[in-house]
Every structure is written in C-alpha cells, then in structure tokens.
Biotite code that builds the C-alpha atoms (Angstrom):
import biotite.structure as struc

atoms = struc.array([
    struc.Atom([-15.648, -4.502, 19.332], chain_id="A", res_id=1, res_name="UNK", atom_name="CA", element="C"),
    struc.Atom([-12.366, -2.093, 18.808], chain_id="A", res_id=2, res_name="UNK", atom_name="CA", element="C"),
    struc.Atom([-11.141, -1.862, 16.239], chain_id="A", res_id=3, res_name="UNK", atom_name="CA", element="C"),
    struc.Atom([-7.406, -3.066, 15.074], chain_id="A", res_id=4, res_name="UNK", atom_name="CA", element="C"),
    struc.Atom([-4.869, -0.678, 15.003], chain_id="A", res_id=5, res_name="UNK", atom_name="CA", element="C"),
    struc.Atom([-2.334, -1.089, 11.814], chain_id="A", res_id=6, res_name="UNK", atom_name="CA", element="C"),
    struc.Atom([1.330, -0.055, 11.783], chain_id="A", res_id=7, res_name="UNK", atom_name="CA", element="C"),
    struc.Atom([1.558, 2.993, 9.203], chain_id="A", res_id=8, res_name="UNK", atom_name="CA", element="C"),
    struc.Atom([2.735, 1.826, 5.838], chain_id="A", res_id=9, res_name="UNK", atom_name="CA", element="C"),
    struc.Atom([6.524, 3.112, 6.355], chain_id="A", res_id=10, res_name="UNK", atom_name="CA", element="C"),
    struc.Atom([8.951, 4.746, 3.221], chain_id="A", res_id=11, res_name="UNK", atom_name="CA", element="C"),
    struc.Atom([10.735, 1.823, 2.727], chain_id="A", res_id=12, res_name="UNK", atom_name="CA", element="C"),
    struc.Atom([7.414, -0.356, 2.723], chain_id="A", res_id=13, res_name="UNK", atom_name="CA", element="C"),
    struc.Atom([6.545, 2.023, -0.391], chain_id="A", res_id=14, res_name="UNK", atom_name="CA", element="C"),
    struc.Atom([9.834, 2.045, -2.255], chain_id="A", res_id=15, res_name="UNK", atom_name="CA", element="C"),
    struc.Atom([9.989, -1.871, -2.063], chain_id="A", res_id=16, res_name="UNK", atom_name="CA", element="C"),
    struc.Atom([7.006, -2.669, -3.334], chain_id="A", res_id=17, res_name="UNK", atom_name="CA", element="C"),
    struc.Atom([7.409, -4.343, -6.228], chain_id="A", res_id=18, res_name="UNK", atom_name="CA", element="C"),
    struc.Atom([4.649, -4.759, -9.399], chain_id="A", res_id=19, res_name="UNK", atom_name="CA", element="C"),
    struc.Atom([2.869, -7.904, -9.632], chain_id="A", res_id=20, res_name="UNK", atom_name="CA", element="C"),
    struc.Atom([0.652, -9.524, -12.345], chain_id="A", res_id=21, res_name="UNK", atom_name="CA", element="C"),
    struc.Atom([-2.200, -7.346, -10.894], chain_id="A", res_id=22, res_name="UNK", atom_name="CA", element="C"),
    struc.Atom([-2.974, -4.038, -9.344], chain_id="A", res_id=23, res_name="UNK", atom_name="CA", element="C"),
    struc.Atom([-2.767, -4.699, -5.982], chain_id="A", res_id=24, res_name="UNK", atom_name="CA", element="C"),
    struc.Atom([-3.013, -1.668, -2.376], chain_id="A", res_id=25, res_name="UNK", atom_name="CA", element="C"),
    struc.Atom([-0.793, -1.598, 0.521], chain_id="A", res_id=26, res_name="UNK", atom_name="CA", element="C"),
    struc.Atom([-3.012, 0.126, 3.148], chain_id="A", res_id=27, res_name="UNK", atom_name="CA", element="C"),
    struc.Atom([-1.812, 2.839, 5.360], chain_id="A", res_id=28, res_name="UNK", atom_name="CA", element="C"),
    struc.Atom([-5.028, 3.620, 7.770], chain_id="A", res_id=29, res_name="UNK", atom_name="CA", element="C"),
    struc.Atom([-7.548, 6.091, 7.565], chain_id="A", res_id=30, res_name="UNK", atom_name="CA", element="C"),
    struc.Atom([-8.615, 5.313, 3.914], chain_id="A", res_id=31, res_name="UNK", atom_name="CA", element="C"),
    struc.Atom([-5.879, 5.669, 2.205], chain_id="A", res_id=32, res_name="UNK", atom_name="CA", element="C"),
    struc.Atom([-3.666, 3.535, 0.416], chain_id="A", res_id=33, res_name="UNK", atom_name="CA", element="C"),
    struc.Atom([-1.046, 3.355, -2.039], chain_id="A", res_id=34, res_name="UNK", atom_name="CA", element="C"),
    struc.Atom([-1.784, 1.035, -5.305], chain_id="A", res_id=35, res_name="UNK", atom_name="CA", element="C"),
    struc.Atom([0.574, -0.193, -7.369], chain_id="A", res_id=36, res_name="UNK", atom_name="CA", element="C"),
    struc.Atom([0.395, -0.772, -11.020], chain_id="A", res_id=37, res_name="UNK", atom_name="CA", element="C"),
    struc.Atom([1.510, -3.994, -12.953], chain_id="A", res_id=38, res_name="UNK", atom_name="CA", element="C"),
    struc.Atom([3.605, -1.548, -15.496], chain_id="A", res_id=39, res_name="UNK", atom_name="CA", element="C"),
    struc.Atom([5.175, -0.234, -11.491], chain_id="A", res_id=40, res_name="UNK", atom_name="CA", element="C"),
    struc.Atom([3.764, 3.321, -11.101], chain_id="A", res_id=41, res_name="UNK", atom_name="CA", element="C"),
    struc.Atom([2.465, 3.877, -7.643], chain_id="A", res_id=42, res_name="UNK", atom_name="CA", element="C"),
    struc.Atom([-0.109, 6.043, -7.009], chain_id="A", res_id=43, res_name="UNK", atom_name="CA", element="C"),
    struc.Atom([-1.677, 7.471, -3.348], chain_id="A", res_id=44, res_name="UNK", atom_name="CA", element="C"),
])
C-alpha cells in the first residue's frame, strides 16, 4: 500500500497555531513535528 503524501506544515500554519488546553503536534513529514505548549511556546 503507498503511503499518503502530506502537504508540508507551511510558516503561517506555525505562527497561527494557537495553545489549547493540551499539548497537542502539527506534523510536518519525515518525523518531525512542531508541538505546542498550553502556556504557547512551540517547540520543533
């Protein structure tokens, strides 16, 4: 089965993301992801 090709997360994807209730990961392919914290610091 192939697999599924993802968009890339983009800049603005990051800069919007806002901090929720929980830590929560917007993937970006290949293993790695950017997590964002409830206090809003986002780390890679």
């Amino acid at each position: 089965m192939p697999r599924q090709i993802k968009k890339p997360l983009t800049h603005f994807a990051c800069k919007a993301a806002q901090p929720k209730a929980a830590i929560y990961r917007l993937y970006a392919g290949n293993g790695l992801y950017l997590e964002i914290k409830p206090h809003g610091s986002k780390l890679w």
